[in-house]
LUMMI-146154 format. One record per residue (C-alpha): x, z, y; residue number from 0; residue in three letters. Coordinates in Angstrom, 3 decimals. Layout:
// residues N
X, Z, Y, pos, code
X, Z, Y, NUM, ALA
...
This chain:
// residues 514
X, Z, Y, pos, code
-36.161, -76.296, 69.043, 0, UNK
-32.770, -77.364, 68.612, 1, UNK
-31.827, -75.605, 72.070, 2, UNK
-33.202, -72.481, 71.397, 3, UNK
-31.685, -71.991, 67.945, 4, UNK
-28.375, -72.632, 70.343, 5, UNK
-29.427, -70.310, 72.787, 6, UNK
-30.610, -67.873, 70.023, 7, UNK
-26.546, -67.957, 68.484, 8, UNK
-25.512, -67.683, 71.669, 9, UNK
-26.638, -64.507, 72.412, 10, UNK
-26.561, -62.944, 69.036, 11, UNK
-22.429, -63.396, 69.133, 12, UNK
-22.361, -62.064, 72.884, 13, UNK
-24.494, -59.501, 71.576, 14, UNK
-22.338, -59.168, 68.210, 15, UNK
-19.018, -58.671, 69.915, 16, UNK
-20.127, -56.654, 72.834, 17, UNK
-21.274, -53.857, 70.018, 18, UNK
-18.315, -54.215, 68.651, 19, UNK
-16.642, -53.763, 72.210, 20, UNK
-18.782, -50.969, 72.465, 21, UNK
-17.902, -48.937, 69.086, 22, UNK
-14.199, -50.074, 69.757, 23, UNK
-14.358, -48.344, 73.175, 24, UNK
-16.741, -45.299, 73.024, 25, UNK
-17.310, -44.649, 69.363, 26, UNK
-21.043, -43.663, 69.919, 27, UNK
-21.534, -44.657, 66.048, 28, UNK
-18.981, -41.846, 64.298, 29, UNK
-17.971, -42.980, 60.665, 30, UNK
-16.499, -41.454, 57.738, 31, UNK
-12.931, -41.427, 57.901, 32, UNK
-10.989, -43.347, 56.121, 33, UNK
-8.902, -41.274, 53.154, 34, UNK
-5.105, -41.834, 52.513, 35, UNK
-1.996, -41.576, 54.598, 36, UNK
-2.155, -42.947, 58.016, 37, UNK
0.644, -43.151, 61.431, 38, UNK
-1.801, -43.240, 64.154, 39, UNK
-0.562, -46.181, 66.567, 40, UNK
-1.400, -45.102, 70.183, 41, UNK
-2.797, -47.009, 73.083, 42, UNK
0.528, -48.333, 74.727, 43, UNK
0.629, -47.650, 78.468, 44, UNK
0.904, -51.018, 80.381, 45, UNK
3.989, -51.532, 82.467, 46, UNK
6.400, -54.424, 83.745, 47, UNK
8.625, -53.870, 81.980, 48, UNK
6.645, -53.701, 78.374, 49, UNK
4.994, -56.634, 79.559, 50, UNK
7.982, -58.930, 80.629, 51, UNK
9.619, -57.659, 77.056, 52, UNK
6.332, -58.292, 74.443, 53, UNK
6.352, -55.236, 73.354, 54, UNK
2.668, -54.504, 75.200, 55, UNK
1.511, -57.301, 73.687, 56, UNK
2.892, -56.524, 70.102, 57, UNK
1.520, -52.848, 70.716, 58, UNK
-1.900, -53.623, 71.246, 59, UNK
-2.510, -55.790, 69.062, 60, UNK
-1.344, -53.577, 66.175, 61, UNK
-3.490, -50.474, 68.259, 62, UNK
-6.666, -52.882, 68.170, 63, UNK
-6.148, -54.026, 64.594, 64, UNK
-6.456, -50.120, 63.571, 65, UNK
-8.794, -49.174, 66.367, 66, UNK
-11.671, -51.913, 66.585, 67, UNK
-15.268, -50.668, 66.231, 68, UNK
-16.297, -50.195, 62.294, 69, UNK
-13.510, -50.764, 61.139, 70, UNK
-13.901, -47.866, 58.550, 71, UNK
-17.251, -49.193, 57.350, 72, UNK
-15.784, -52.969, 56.886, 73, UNK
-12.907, -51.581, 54.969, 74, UNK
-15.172, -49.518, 52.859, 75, UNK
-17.603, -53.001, 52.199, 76, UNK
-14.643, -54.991, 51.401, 77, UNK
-12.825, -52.537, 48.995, 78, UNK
-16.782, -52.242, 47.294, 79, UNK
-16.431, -55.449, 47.110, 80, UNK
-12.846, -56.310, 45.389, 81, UNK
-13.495, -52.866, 43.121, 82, UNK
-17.522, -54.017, 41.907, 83, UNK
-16.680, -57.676, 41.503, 84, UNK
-12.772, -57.826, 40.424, 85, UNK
-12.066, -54.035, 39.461, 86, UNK
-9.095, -53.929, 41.782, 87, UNK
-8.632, -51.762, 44.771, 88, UNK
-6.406, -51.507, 47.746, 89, UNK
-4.883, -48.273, 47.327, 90, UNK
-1.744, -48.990, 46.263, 91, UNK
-1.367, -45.737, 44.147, 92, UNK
-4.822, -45.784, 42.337, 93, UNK
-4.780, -47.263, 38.826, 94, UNK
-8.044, -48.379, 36.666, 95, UNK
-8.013, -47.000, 33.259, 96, UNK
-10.505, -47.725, 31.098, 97, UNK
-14.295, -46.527, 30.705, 98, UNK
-13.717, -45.834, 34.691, 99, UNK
-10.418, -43.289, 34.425, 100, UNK
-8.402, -43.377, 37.419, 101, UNK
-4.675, -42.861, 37.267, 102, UNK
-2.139, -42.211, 39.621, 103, UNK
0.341, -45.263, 39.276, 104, UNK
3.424, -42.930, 38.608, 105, UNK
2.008, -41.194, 35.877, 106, UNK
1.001, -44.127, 34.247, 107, UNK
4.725, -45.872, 35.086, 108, UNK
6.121, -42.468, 33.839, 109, UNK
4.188, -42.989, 30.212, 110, UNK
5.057, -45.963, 29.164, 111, UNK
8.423, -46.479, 31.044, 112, UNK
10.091, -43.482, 32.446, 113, UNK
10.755, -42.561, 36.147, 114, UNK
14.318, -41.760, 35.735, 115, UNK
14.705, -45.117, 36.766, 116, UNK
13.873, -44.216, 40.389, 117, UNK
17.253, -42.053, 39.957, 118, UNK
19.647, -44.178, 37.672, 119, UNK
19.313, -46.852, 35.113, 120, UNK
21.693, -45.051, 32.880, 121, UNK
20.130, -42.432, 30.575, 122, UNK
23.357, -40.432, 30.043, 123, UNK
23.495, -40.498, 34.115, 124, UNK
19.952, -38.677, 33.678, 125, UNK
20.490, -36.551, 31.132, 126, UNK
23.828, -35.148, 33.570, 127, UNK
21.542, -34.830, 36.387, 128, UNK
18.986, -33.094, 34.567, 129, UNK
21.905, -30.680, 32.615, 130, UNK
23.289, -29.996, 36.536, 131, UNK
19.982, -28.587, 37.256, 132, UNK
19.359, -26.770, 34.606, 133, UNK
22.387, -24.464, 35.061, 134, UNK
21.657, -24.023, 38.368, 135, UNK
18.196, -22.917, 37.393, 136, UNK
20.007, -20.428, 34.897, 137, UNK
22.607, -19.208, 37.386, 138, UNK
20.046, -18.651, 39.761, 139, UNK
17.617, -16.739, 37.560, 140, UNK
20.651, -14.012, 36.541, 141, UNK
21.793, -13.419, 39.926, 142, UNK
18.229, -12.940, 40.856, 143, UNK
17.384, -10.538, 38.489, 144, UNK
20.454, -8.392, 39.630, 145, UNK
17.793, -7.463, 42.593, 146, UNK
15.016, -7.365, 40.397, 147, UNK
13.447, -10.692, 41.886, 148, UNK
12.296, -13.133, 38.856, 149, UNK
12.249, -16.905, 39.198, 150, UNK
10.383, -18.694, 36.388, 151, UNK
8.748, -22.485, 35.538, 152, UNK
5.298, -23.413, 35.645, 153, UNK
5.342, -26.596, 33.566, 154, UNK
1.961, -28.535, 34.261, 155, UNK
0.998, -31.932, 32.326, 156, UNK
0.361, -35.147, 33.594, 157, UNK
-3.278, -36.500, 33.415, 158, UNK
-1.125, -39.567, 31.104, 159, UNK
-0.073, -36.541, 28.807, 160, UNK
-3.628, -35.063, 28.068, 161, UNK
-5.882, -37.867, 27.981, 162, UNK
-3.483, -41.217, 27.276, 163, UNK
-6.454, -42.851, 25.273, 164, UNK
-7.821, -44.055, 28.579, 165, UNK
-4.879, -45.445, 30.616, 166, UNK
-4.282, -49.039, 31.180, 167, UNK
-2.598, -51.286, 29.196, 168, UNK
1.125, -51.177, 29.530, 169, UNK
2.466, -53.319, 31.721, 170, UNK
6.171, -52.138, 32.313, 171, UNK
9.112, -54.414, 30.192, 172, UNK
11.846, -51.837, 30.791, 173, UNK
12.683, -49.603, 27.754, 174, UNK
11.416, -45.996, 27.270, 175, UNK
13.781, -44.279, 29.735, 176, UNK
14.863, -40.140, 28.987, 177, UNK
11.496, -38.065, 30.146, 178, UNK
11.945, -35.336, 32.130, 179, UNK
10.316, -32.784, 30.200, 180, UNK
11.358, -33.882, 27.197, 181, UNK
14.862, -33.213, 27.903, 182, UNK
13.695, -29.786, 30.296, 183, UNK
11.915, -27.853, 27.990, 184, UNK
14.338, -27.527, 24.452, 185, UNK
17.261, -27.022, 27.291, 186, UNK
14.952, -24.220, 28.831, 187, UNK
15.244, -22.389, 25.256, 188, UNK
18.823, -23.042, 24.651, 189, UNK
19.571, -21.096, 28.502, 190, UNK
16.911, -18.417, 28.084, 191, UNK
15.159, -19.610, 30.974, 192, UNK
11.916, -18.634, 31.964, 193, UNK
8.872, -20.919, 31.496, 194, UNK
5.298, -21.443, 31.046, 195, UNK
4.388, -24.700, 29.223, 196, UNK
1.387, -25.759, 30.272, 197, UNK
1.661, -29.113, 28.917, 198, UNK
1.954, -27.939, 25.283, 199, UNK
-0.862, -25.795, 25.644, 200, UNK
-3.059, -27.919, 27.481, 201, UNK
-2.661, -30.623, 24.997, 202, UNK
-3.512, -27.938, 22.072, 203, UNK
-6.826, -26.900, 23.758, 204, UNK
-8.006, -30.499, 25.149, 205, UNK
-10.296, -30.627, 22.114, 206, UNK
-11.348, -27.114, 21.581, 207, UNK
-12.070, -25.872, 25.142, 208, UNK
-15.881, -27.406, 26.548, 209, UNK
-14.455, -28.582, 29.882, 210, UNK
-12.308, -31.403, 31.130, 211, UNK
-8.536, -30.401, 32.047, 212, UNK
-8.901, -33.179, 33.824, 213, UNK
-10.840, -35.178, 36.143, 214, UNK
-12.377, -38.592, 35.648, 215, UNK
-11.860, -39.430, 39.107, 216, UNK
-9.037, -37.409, 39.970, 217, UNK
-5.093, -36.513, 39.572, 218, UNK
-4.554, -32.999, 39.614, 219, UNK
-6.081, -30.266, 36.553, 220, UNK
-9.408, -29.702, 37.060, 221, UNK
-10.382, -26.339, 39.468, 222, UNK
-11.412, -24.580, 36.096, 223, UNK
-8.477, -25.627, 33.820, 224, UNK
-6.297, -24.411, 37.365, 225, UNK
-7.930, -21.215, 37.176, 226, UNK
-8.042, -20.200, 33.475, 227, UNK
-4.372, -21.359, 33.657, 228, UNK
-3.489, -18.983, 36.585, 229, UNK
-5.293, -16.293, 34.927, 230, UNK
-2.451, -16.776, 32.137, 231, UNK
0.115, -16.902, 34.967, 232, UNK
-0.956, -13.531, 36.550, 233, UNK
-0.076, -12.071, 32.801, 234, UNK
3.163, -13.917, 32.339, 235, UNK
4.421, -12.565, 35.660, 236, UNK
3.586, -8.436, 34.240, 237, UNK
5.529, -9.171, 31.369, 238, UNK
8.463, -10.679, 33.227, 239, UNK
8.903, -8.297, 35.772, 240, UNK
7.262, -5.324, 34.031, 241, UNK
5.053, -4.644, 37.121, 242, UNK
1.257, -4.018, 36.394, 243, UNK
-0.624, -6.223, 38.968, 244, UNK
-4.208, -7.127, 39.287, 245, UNK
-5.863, -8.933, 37.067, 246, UNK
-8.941, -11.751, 37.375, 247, UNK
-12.552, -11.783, 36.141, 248, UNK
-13.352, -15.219, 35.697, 249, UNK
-17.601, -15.946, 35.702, 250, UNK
-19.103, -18.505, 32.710, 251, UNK
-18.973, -21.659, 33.726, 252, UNK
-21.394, -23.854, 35.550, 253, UNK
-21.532, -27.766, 36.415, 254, UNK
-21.417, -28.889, 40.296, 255, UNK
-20.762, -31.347, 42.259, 256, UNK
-17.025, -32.938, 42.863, 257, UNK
-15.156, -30.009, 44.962, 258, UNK
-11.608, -31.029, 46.113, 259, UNK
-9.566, -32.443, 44.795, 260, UNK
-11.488, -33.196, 41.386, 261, UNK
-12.258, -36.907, 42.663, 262, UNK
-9.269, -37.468, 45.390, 263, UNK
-8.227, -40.938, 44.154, 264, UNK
-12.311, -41.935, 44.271, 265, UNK
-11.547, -41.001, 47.564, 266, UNK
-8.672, -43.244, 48.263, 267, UNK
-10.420, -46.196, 46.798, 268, UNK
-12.841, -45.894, 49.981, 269, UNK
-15.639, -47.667, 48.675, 270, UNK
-19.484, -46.853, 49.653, 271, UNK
-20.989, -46.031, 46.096, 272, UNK
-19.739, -43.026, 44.141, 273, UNK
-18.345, -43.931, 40.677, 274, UNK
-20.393, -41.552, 38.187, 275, UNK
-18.219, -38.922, 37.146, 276, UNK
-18.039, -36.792, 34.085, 277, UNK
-19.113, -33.843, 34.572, 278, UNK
-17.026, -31.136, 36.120, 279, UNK
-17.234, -27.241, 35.585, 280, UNK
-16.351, -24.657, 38.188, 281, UNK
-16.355, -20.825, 37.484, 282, UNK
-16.455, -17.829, 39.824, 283, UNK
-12.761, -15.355, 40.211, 284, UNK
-13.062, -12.192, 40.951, 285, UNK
-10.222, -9.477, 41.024, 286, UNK
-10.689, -6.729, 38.798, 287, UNK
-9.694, -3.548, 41.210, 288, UNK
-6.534, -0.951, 39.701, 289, UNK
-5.328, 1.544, 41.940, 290, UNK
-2.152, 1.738, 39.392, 291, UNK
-1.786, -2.240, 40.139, 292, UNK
1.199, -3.380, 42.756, 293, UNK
0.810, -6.309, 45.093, 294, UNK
4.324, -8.439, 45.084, 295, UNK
5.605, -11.112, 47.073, 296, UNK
5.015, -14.838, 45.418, 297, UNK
7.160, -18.144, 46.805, 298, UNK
5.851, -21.199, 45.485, 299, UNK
7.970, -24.206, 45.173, 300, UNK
6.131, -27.064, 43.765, 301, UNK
3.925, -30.203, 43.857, 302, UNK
0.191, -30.656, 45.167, 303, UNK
-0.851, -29.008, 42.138, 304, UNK
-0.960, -25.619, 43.403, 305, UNK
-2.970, -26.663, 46.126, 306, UNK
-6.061, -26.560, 42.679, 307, UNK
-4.950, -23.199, 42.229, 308, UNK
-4.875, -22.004, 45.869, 309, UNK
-8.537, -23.556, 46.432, 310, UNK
-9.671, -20.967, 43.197, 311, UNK
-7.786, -18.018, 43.829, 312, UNK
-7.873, -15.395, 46.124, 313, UNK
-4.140, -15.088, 46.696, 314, UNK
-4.135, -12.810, 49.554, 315, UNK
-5.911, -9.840, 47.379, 316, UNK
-3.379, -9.939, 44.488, 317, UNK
-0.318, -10.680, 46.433, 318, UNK
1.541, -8.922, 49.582, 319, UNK
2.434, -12.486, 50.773, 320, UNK
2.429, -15.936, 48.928, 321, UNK
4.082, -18.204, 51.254, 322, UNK
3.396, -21.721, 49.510, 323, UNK
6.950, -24.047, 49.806, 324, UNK
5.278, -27.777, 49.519, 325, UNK
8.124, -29.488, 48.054, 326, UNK
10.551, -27.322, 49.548, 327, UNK
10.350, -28.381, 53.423, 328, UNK
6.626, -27.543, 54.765, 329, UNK
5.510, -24.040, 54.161, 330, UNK
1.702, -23.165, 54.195, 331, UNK
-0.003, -19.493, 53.752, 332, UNK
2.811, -18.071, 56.109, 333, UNK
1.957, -16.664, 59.153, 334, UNK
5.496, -16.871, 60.504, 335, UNK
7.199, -19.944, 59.106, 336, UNK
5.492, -23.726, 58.982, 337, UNK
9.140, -25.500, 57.508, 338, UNK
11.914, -24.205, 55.210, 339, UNK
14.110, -25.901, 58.181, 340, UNK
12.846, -22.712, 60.191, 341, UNK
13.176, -19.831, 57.942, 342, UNK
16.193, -17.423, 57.530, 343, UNK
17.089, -18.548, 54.141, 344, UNK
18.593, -15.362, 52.731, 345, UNK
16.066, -13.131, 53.586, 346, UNK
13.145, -15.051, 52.334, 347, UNK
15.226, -14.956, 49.124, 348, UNK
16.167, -11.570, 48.643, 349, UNK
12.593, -10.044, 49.842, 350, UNK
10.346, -12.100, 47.454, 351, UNK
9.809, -10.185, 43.905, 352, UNK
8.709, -13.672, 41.759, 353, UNK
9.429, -17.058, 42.350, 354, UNK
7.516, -19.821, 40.678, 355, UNK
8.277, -23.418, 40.539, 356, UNK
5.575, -24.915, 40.192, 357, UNK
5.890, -28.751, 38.663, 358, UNK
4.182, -31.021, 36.881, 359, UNK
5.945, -33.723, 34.659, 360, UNK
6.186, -36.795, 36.859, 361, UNK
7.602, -34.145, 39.636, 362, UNK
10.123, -32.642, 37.084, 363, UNK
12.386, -35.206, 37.960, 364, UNK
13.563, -33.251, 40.948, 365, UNK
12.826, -29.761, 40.020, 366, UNK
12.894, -27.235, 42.889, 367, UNK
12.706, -29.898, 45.277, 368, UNK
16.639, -29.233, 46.265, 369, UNK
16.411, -25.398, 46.281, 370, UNK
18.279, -24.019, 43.514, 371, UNK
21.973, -25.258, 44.939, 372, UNK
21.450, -23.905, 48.054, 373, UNK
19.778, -20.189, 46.263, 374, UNK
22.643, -20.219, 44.247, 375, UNK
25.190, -20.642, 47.378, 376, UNK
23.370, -17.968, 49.131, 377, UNK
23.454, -15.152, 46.313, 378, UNK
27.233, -15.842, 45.982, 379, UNK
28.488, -15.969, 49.285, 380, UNK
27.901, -14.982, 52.338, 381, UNK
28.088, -16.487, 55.946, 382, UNK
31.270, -15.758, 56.365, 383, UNK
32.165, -17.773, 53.749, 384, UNK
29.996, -20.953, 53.501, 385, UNK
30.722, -21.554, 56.886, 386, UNK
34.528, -20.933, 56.421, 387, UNK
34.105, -23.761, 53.510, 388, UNK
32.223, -26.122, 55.592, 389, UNK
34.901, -26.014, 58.305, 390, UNK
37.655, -26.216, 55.614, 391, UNK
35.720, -29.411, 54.247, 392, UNK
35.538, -31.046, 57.883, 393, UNK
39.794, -30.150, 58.363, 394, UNK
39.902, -32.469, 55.297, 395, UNK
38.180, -35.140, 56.632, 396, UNK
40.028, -35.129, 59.663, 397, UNK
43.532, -35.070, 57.713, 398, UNK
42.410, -37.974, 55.046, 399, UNK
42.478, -41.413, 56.453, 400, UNK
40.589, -43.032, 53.928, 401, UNK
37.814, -40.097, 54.472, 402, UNK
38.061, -40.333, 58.200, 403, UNK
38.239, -43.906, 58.083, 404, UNK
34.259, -44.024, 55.999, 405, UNK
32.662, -41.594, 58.076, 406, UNK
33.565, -43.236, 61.140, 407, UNK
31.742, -46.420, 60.067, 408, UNK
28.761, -44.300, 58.979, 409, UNK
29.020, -42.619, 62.482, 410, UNK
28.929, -46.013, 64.209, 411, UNK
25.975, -46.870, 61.762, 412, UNK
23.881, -43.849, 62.475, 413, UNK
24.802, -43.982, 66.549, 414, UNK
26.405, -40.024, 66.376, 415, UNK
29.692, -39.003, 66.805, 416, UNK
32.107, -38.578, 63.948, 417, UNK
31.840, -34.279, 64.536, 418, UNK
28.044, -34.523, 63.978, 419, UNK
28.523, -36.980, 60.906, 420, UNK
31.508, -34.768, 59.476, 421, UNK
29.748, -31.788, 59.984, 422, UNK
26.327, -32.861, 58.706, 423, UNK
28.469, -33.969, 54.993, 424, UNK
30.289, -31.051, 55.420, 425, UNK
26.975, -29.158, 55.657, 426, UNK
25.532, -31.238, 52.561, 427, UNK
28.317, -30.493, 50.423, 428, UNK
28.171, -27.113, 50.354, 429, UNK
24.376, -26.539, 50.141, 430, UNK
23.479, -29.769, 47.650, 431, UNK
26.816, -29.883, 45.960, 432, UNK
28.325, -26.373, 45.407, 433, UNK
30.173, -26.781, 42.331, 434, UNK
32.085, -29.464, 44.179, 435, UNK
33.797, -26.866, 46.576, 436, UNK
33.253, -23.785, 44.801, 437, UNK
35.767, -23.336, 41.550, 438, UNK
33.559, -20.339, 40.925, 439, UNK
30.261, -22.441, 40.259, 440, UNK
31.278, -24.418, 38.328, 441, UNK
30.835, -24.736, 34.226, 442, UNK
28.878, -22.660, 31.853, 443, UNK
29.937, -19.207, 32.663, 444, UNK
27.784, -16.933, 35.322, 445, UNK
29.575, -17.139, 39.112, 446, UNK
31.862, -13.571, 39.320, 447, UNK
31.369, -14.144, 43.258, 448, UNK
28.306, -12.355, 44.792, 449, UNK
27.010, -12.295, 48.506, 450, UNK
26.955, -8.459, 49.291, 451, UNK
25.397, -8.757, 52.630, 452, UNK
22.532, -9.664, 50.526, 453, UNK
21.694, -5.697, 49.260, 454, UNK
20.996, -4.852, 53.433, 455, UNK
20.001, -7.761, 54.664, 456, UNK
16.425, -6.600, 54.211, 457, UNK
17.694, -3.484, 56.561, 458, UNK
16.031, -3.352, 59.871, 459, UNK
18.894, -0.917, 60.675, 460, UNK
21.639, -2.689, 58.777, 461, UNK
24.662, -4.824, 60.732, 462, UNK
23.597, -7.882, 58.642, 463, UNK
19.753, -7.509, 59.848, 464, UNK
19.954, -7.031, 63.426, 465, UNK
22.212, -10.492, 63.318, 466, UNK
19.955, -12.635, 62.038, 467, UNK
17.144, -11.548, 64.550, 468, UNK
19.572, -12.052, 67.202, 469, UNK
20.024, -15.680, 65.345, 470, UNK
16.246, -16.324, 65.184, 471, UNK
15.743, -15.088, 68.773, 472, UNK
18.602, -18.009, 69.799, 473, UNK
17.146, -20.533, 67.487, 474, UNK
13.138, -20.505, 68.889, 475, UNK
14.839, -20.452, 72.270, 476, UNK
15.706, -24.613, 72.700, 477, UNK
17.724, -24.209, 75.900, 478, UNK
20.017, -21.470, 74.606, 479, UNK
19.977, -23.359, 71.064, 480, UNK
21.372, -26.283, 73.029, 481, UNK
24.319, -23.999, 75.173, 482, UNK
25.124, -23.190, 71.307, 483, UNK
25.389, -26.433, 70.175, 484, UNK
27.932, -27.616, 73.206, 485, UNK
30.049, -24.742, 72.498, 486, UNK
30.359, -24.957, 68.983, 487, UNK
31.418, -28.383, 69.461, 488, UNK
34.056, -27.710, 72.225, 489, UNK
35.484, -25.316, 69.975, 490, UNK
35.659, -27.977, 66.756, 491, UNK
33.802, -24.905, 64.726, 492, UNK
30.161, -25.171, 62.591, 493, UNK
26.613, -24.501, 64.248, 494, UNK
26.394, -21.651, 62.298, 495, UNK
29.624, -20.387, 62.556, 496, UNK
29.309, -19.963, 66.661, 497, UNK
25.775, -18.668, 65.751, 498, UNK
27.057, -16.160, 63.951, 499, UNK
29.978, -15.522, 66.853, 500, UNK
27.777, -15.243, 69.637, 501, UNK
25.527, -13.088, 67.359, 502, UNK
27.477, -10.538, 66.851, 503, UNK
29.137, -11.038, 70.541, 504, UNK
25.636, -10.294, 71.495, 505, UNK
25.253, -7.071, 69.146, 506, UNK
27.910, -5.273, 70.086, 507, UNK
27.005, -6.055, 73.873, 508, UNK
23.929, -4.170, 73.164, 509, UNK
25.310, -1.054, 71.398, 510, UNK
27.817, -0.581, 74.246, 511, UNK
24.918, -0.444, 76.250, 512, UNK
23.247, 1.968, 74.383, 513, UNK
């Protein structure tokens, strides 16, 4: 008896592991995948010389620790188990309230403590920050509207803000830091900027509207309270700009099951059994037709919560284009560009008619995502120019010892050459910190300089136009990117600047021709 009961384990752990072997191998068993943010680890290829160093070794066992066979339905058994038994949960960012809220951890942080301390401890440090910005934001907004293109703030509450009654207790010691919107929105009035604030109204309505702004299991607005909100937006934007567009016919409202993203951190928790939601209302859009109604150009700058409203709305029937800038660096709904690394800057700028940045109060703390300097350096001068400043920054470096002295040591810890180092601060300098080398930027008043190429840069048959595709046509072409690159740095002058050169070089080659 005893030898068959060996016999019997035996063969059930040959038999355990070689399934697992199996499912490791060939997947035949396909599983839910896990939710969250993942860097695939690839199979490393076996050699020598990865051998003889460890690093094969090293490789695959971190490939096999992400790769062996149900691994997602282990993970999801285990994190059932912590969340059921000890209400905790391995997704770093997910945060129990109570009666079964979930909170994003920031928002929660941001309540009780403040998350200008991920910027400065000082609040007067803040408050300078925030003041820089907001001038930029108000400098950028008049220039615009010289060419009839409108820039304006869609201010979006935190799930904290709306319904605080069910976050956690507070667990942060630090003292109640300066909030972002606090200090944004009276400084909005006092500049004449344009806003929407969404987190005044929202907290007005949370107990006379019959549907949650916000999701029990989720962190963005609800798709409804995203939709009735953008319905508001549409008729903001016709007053602005004094443009007639079309308008939405929104259906009554209906209960359904979780759509995306009204449950996305239940979904990070990636446990087996749903946690019972309240219940969420959707409604139907539909776009009234108007023959009289124009169809303008929307960039949106913002946070994952337009991503509620682009889910809801049918963007491509009330707007010519609406080119969505996540955070400023990837672009989505654009045919043409995926990153703001790839687009020609000025004309994206000057042939939009209304820009919205789009921000909810824990992202507030770095409105526009780094845009507005760089906007503001465009509208006021033009290549020419910035690239005349850059070089005239890097011709400092080179003549200041102390200066020189720094950015060598950064060049030695970054492994690039003191050019690419000076020209990269150079570069930085001018885009992120204008005021810094332009006199003209600087202080209260509106900049007298503007950027003239601007008015035909839009001009198929203008100088300025025909450039820039000569520009673009170098930049998707690597090799010829690269002969750039050498010569601009034989010649000690900016990437752009020998862009710009060989441009025109290129331009004028052609006209002869013709």
């Amino acid at each position: 008896m005893k030898t068959n009961f060996h016999k019997i384990l035996f063969f059930t752990t040959i038999a355990f592991f070689t399934i697992i072997l199996i499912q490791t191998i060939w997947h035949p068993i396909n599983f839910k995948p896990l939710k969250g943010v993942t860097v695939k680890t690839e199979l490393p290829k076996f050699t020598f010389e990865s051998y003889s160093s460890n690093k094969f070794q090293s490789q695959f066992e971190k490939y096999t620790k992400e790769n062996f066979g149900f691994r997602e339905w282990t993970f999801r058994m285990y994190n059932q188990y912590i969340w059921s038994c000890y209400h905790k949960t391995n997704a770093f960012i997910v945060v129990e309230g109570k009666e079964g809220y979930l909170y994003e951890k920031e928002f929660v942080r941001d309540h009780y403590e403040s998350l200008m301390y991920n910027h400065t401890n000082d609040t007067s440090v803040m408050k300078d920050l925030f003041e820089t910005e907001a001038l930029r934001l108000w400098k950028v907004q008049e220039l615009l509207k010289e060419h009839d293109i409108h820039i304006f703030v869609n201010l979006i509450p935190g799930k904290d803000i709306i319904y605080p009654e069910y976050l956690p207790e507070n667990i942060y010691t630090r003292p109640d830091g300066i909030h972002a919107y606090d200090y944004y929105k009276p400084k909005f009035d006092e500049l004449g900027i344009n806003y929407i604030d969404n987190v005044t109204y929202f907290q007005e309505i949370k107990d006379k509207v019959d549907y949650p702004l916000f999701p029990k299991t989720g962190t963005h607005w609800t798709n409804i309270a995203a939709t009735h909100a953008f319905d508001s937006i549409i008729r903001y934007m016709e007053v602005l700009g004094n443009k007639n567009l079309l308008n939405l016919e929104l259906s009554e409202k209906y209960p359904d099951k979780n759509r995306q993203p009204d449950d996305d951190l239940e979904q990070l928790l990636n446990i087996i059994f749903r946690i019972k939601p309240n219940v969420n209302y959707y409604t139907d859009v539909t776009v009234i037709p108007d023959s009289t109604a124009v169809k303008p150009r929307l960039v949106t700058i913002g946070d994952s919560y337009f991503w509620t409203i682009s889910y809801n709305i049918p963007l491509t029937k009330i707007f010519k284009e609406s080119p969505y800038w996540y955070y400023n660096s990837t672009i989505y709904f654009d045919k043409n560009n995926s990153s703001t690394k790839d687009i020609n800057f000025a004309r994206e700028l000057i042939s939009t008619d209304y820009i919205m940045l789009n921000y909810c109060t824990v992202q507030l703390y770095d409105l526009a995502s780094k845009f507005l300097p760089k906007a503001l350096v465009y509208l006021c001068y033009d290549d020419e120019e910035r690239n005349s400043k850059i070089e005239e920054l890097i011709n400092n470096m080179r003549n200041n010892p102390d200066w020189k002295k720094s950015l060598e040591e950064k060049a030695k810890k970054q492994n690039q050459s003191l050019e690419e180092v000076m020209l990269n601060d150079a570069t930085y300098m001018v885009y992120q910190q204008p005021e810094t080398c332009f006199d003209d930027l600087k202080g209260y008043k509106l900049p007298t300089a503007r950027n003239e190429s601007l008015l035909t840069i839009s001009d198929p048959h203008s100088f300025e136009y025909q450039v820039n595709e000569i520009i673009n046509e170098i930049r998707s072409n690597t090799e010829w990117l690269n002969s750039i690159k050498e010569k601009a740095e034989k010649r000690g002058v900016t990437l752009e600047t020998q862009l710009r050169n060989d441009a025109i070089w290129m331009l004028e080659q052609r006209s002869d021709k013709n």
